[in-house]
PQR file with spaces between the fields and no chain letter, atoms N, CA, C, O and H, PARSE charges and radii, in Angstrom:
ATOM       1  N    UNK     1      98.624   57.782  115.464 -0.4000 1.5000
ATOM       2  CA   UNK     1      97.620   58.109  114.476 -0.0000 2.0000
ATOM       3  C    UNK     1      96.883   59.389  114.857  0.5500 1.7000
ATOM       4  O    UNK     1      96.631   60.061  113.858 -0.5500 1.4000
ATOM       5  N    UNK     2      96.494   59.887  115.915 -0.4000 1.5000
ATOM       6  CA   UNK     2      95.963   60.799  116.302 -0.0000 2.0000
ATOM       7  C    UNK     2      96.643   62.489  116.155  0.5500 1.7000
ATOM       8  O    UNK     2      96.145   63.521  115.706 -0.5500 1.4000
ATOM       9  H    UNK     2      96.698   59.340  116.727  0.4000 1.0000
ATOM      10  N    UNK     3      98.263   62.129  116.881 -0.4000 1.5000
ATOM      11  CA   UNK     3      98.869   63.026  116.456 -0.0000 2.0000
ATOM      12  C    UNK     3      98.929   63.441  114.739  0.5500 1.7000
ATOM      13  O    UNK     3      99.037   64.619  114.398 -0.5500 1.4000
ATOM      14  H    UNK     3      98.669   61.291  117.246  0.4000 1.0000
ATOM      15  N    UNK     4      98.880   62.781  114.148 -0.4000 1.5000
ATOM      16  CA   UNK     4      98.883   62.905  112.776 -0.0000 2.0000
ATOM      17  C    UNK     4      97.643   63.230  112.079  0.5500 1.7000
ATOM      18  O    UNK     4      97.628   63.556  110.892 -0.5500 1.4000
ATOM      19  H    UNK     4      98.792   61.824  114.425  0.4000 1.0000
ATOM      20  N    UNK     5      96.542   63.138  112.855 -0.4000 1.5000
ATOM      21  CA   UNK     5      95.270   63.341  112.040 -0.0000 2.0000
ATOM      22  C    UNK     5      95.178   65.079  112.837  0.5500 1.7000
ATOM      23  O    UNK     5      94.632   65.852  112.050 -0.5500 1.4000
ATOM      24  H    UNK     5      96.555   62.873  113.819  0.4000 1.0000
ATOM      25  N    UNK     6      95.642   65.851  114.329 -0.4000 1.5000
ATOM      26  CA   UNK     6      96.027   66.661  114.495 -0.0000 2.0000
ATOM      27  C    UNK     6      96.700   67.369  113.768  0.5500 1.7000
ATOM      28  O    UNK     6      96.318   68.496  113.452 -0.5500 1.4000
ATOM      29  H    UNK     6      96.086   65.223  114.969  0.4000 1.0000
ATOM      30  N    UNK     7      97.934   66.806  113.320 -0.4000 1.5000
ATOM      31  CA   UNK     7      99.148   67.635  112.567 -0.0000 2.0000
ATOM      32  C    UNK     7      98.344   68.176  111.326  0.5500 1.7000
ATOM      33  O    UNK     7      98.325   69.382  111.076 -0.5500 1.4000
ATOM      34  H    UNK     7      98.244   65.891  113.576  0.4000 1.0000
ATOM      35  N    UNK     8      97.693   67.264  110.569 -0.4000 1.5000
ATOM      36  CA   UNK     8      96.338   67.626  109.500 -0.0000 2.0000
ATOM      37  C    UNK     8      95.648   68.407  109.786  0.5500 1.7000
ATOM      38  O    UNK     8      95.659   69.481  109.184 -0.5500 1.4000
ATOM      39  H    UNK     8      97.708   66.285  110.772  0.4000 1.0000
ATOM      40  N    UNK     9      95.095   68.249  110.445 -0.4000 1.5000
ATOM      41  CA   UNK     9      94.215   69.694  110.851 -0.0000 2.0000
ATOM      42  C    UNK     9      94.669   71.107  111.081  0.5500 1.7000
ATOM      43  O    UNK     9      94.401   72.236  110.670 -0.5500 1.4000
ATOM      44  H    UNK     9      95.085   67.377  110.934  0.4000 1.0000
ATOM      45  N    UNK    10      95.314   70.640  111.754 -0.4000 1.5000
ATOM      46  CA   UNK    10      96.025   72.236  111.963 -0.0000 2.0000
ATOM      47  C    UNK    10      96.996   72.840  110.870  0.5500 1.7000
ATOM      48  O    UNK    10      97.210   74.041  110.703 -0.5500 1.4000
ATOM      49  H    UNK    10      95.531   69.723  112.088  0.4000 1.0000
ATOM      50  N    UNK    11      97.551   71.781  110.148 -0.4000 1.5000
ATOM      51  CA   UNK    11      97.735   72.281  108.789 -0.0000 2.0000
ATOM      52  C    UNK    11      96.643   72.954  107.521  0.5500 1.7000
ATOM      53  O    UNK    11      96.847   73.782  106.634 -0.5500 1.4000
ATOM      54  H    UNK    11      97.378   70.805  110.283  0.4000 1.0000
ATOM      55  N    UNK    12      95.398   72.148  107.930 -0.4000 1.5000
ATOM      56  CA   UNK    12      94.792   72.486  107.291 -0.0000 2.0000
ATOM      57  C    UNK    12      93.838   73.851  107.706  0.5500 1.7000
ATOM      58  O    UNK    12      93.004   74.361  106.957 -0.5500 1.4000
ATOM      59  H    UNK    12      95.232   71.475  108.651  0.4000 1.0000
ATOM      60  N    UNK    13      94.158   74.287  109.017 -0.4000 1.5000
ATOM      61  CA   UNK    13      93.711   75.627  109.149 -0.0000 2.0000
ATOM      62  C    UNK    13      94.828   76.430  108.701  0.5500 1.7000
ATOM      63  O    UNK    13      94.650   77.239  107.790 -0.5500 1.4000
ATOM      64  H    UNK    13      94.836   73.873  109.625  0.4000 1.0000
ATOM      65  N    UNK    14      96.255   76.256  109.385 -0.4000 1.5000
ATOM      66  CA   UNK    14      96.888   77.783  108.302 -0.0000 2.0000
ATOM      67  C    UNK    14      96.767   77.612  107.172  0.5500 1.7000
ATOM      68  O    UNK    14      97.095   78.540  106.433 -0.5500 1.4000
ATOM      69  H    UNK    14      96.400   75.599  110.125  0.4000 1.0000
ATOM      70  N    UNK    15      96.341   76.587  106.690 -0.4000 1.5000
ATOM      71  CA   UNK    15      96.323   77.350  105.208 -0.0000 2.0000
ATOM      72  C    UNK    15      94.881   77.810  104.941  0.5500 1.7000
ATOM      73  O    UNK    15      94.476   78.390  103.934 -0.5500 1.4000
ATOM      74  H    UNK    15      96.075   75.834  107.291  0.4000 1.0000
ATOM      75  N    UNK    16      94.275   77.494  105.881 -0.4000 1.5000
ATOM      76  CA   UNK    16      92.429   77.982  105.358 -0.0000 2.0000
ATOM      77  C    UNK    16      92.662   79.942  105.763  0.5500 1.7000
ATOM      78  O    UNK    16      92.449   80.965  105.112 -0.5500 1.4000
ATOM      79  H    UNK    16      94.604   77.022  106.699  0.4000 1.0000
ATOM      80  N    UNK    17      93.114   79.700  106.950 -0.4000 1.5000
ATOM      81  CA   UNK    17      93.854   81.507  107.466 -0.0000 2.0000
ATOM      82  C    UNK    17      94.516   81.816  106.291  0.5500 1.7000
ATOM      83  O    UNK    17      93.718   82.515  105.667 -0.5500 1.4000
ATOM      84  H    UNK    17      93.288   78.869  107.478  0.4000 1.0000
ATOM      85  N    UNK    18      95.271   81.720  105.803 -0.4000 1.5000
ATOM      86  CA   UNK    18      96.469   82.369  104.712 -0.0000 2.0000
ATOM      87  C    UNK    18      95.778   82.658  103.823  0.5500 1.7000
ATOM      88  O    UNK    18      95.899   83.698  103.175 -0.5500 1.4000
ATOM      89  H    UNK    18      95.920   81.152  106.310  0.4000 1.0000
ATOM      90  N    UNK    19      94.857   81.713  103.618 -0.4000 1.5000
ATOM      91  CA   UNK    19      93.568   81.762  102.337 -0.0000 2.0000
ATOM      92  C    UNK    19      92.567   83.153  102.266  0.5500 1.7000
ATOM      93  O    UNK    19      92.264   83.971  101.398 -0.5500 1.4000
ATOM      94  H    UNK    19      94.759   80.868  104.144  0.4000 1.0000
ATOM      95  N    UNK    20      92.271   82.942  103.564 -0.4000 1.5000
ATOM      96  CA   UNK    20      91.815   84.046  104.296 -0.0000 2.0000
ATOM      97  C    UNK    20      92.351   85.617  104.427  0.5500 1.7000
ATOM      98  O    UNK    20      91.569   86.566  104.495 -0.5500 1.4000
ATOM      99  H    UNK    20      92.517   82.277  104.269  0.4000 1.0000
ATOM     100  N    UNK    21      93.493   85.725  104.447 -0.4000 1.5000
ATOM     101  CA   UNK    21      94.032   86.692  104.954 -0.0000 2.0000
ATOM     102  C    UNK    21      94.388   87.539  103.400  0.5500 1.7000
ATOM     103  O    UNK    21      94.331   88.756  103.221 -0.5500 1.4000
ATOM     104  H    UNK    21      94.129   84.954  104.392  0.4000 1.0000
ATOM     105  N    UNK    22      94.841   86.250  102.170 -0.4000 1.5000
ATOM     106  CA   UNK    22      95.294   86.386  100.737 -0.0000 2.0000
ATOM     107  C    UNK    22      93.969   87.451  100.326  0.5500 1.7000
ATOM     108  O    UNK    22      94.020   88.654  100.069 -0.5500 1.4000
ATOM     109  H    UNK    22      94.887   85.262  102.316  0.4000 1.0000
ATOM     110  N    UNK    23      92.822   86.562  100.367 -0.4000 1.5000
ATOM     111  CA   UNK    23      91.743   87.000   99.784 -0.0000 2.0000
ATOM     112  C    UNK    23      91.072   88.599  100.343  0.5500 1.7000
ATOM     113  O    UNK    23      90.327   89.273   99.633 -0.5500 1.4000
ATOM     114  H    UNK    23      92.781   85.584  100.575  0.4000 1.0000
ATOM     115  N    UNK    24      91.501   88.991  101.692 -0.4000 1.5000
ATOM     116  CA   UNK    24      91.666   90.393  102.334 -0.0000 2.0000
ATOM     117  C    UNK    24      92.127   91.059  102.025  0.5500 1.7000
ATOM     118  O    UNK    24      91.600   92.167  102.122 -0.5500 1.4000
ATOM     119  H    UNK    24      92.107   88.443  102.268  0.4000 1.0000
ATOM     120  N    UNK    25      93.273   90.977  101.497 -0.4000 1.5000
ATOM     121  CA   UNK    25      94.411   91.580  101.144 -0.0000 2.0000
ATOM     122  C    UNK    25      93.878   92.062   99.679  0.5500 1.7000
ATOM     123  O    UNK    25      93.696   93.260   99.461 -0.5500 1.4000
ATOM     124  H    UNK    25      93.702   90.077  101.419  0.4000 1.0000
ATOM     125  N    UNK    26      93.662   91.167   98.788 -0.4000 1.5000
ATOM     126  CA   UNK    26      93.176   91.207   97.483 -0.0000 2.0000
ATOM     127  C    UNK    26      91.861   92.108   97.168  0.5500 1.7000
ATOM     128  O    UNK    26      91.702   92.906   96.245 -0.5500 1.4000
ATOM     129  H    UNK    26      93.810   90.194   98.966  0.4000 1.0000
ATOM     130  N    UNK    27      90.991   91.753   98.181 -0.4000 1.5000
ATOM     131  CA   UNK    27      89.810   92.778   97.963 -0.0000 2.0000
ATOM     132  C    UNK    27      90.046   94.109   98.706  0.5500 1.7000
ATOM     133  O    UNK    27      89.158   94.952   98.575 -0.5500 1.4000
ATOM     134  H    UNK    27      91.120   91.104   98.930  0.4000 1.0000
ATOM     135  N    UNK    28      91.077   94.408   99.441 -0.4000 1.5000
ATOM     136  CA   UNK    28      91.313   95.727  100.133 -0.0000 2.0000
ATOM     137  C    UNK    28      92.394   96.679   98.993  0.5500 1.7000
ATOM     138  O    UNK    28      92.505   97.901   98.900 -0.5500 1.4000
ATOM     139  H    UNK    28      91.798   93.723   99.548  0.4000 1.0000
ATOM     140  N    UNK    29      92.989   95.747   98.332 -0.4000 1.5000
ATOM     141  CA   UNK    29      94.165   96.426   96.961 -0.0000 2.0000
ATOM     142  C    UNK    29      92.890   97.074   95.965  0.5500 1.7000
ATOM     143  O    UNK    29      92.802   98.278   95.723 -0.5500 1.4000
ATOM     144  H    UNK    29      92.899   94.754   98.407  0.4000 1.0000
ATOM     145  N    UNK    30      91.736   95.823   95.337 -0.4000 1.5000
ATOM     146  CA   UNK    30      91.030   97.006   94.632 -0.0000 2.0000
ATOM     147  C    UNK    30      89.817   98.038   95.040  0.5500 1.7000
ATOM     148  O    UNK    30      89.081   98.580   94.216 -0.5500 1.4000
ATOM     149  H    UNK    30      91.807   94.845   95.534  0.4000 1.0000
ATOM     150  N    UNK    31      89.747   98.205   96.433 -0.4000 1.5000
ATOM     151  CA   UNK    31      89.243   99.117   97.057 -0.0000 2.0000
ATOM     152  C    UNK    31      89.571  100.460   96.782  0.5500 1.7000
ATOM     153  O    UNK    31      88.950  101.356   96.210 -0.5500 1.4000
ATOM     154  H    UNK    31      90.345   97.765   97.103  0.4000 1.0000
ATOM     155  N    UNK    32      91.264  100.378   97.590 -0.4000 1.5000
ATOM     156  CA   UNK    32      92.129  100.863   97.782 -0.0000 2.0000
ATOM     157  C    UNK    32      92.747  101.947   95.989  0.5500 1.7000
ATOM     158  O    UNK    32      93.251  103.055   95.811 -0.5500 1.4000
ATOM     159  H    UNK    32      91.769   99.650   98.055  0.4000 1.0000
ATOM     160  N    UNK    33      92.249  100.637   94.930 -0.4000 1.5000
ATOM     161  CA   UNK    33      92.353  101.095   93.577 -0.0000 2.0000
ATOM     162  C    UNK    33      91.143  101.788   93.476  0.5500 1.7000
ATOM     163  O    UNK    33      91.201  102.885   94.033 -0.5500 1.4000
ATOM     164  H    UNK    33      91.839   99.737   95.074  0.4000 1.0000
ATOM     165  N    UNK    34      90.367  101.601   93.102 -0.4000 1.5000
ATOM     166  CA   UNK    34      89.087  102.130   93.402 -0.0000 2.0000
ATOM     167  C    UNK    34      89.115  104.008   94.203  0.5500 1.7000
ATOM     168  O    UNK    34      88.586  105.047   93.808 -0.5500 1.4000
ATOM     169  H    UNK    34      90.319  100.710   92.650  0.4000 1.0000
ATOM     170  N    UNK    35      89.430  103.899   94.645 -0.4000 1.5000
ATOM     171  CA   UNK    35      89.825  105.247   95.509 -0.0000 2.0000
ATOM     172  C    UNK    35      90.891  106.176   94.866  0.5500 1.7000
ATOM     173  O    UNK    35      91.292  107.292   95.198 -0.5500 1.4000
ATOM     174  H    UNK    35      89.859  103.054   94.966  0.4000 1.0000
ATOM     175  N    UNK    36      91.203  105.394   93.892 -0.4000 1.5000
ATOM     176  CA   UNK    36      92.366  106.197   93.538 -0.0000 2.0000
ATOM     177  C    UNK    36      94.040  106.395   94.077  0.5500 1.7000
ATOM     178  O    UNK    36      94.866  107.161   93.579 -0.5500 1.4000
ATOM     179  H    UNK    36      90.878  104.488   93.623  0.4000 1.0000
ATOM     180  N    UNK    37      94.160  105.840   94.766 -0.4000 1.5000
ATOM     181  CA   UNK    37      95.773  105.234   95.466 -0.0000 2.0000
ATOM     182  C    UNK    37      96.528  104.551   94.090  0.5500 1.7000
ATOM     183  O    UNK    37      96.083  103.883   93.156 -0.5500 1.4000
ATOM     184  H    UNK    37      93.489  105.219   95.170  0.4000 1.0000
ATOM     185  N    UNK    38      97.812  105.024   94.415 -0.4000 1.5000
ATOM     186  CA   UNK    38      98.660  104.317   92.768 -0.0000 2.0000
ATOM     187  C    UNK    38      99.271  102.746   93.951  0.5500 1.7000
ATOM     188  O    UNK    38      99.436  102.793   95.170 -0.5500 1.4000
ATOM     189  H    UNK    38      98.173  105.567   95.173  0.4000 1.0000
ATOM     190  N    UNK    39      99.455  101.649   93.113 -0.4000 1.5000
ATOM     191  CA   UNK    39      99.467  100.578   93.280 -0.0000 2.0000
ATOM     192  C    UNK    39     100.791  100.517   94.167  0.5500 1.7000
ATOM     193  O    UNK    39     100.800   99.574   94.958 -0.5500 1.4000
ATOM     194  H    UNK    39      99.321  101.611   92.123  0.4000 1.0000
ATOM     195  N    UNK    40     102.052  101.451   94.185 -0.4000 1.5000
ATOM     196  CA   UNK    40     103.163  101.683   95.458 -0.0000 2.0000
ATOM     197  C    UNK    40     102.622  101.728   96.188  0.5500 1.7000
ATOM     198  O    UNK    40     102.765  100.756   96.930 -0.5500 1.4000
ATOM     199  H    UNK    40     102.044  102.217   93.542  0.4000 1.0000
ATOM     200  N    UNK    41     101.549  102.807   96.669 -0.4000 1.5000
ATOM     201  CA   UNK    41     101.068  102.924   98.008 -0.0000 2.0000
ATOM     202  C    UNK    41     100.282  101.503   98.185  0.5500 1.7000
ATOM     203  O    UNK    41     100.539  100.978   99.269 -0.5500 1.4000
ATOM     204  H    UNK    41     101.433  103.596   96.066  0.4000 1.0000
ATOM     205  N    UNK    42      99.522  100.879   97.488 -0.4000 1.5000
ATOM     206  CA   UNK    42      98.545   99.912   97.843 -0.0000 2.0000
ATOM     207  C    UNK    42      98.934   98.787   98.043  0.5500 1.7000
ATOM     208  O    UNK    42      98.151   97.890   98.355 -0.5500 1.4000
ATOM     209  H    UNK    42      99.313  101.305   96.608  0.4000 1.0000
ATOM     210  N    UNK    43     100.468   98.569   97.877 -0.4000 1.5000
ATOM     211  CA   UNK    43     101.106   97.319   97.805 -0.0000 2.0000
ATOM     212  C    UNK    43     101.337   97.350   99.254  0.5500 1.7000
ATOM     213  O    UNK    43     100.940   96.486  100.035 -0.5500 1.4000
ATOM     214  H    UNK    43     101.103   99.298   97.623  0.4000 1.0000
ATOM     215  N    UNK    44     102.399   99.024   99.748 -0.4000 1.5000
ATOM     216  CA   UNK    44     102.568   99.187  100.923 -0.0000 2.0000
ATOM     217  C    UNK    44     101.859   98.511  101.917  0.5500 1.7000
ATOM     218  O    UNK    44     102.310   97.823  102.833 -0.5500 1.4000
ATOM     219  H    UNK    44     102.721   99.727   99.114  0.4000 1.0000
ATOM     220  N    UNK    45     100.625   98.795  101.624 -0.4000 1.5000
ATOM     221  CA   UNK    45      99.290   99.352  102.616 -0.0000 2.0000
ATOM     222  C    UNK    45      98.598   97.762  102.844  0.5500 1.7000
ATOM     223  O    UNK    45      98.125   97.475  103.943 -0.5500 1.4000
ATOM     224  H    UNK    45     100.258   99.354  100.880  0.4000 1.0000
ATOM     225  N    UNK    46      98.586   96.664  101.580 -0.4000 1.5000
ATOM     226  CA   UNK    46      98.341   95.738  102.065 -0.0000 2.0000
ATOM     227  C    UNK    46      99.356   94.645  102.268  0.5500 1.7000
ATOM     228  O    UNK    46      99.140   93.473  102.579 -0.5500 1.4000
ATOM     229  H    UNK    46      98.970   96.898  100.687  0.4000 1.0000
ATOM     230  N    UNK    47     100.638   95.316  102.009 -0.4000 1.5000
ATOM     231  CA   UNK    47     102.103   94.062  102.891 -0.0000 2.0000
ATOM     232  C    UNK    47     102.599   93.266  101.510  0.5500 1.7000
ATOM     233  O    UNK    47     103.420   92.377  101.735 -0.5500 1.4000
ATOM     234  H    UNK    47     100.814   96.267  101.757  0.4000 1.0000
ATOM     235  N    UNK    48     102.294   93.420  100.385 -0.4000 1.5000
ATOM     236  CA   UNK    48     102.231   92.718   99.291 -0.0000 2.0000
ATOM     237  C    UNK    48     103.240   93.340   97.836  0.5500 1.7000
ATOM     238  O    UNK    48     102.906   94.442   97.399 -0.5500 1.4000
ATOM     239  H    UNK    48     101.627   94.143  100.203  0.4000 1.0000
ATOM     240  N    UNK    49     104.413   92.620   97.158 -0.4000 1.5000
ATOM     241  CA   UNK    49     104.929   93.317   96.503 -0.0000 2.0000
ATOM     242  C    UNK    49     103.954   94.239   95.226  0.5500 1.7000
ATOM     243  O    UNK    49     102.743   94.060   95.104 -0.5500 1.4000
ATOM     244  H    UNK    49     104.685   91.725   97.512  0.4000 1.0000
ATOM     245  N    UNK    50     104.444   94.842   94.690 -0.4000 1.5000
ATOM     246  CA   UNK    50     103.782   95.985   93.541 -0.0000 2.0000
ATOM     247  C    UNK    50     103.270   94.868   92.553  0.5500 1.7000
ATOM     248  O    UNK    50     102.086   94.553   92.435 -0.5500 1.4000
ATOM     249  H    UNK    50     105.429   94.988   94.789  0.4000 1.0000
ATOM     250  N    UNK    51     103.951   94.509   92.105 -0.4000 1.5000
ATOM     251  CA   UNK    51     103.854   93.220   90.918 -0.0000 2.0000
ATOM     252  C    UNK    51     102.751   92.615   90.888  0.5500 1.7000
ATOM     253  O    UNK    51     101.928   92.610   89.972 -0.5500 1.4000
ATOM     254  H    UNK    51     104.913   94.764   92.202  0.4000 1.0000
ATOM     255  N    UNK    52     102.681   91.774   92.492 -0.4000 1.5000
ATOM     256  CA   UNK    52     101.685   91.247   92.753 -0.0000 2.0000
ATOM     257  C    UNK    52     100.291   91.471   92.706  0.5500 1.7000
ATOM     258  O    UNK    52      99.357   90.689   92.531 -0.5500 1.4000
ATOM     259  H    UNK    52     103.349   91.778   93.236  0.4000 1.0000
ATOM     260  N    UNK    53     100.354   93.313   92.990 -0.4000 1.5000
ATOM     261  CA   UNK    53      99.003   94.019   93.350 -0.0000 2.0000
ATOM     262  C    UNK    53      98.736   94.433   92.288  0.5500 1.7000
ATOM     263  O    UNK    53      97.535   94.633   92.110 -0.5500 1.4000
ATOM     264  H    UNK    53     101.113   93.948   93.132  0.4000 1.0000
ATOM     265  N    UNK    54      99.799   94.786   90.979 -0.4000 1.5000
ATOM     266  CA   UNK    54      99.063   94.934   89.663 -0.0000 2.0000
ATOM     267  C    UNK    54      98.261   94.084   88.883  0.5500 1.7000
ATOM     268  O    UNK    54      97.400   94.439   88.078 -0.5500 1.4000
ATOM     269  H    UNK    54     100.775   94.624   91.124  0.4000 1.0000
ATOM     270  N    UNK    55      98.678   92.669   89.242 -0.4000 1.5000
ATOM     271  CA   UNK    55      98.387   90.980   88.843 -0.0000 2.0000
ATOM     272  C    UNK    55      96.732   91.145   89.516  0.5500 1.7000
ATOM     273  O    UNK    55      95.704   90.865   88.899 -0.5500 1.4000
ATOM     274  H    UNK    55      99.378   92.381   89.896  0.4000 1.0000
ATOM     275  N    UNK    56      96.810   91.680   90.953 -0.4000 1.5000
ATOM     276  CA   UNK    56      95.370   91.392   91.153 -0.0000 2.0000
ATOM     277  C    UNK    56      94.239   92.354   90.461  0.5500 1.7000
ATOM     278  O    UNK    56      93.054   92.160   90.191 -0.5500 1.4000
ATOM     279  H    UNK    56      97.645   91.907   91.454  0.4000 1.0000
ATOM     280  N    UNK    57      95.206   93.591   90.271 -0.4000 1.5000
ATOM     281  CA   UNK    57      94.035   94.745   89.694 -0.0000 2.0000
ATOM     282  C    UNK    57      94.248   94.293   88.163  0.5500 1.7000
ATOM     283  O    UNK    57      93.707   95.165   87.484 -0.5500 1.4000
ATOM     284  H    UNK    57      96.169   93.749   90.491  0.4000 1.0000
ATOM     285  N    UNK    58      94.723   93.446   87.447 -0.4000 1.5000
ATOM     286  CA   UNK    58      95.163   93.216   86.004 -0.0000 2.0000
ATOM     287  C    UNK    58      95.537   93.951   85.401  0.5500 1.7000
ATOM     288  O    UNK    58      95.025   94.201   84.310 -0.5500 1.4000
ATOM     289  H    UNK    58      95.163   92.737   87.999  0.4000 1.0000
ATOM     290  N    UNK    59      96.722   94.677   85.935 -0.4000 1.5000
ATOM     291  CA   UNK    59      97.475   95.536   85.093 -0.0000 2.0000
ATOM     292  C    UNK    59      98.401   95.635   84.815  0.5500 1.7000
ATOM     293  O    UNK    59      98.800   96.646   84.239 -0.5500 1.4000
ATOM     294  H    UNK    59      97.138   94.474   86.821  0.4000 1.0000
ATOM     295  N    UNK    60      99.300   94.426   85.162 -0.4000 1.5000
ATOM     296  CA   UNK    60     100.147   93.545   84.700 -0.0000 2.0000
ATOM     297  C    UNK    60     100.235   92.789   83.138  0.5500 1.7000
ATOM     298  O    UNK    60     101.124   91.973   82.896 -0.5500 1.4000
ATOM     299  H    UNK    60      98.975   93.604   85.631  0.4000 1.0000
């Protein structure tokens, strides 16, 4: 039981990190927009396909 209430937890931190790291990523793309960078470079720059980074700036 213990191991398992462990295995929980620590599941439940990578995903609180990933959460974390998503939401970095997301506010550094419209920074990054903001500045004037076209969304190739900003996808580059935060590890994230193009698609994705237009979805966050809504220009998709």
């Amino acid at each position: 039981m213990c191991q398992a209430i462990r295995e929980i937890r620590m599941e439940e931190r990578k995903i609180g990190e990933q959460d974390g790291e998503l939401k970095k990523a997301r506010e550094a793309a419209g920074k990054l927009y903001e500045m004037g960078l076209d969304t190739d470079k900003i996808a580059q720059a935060v590890g994230y396909a193009v698609e994705t980074v237009k979805g966050w700036l809504g220009l998709s």
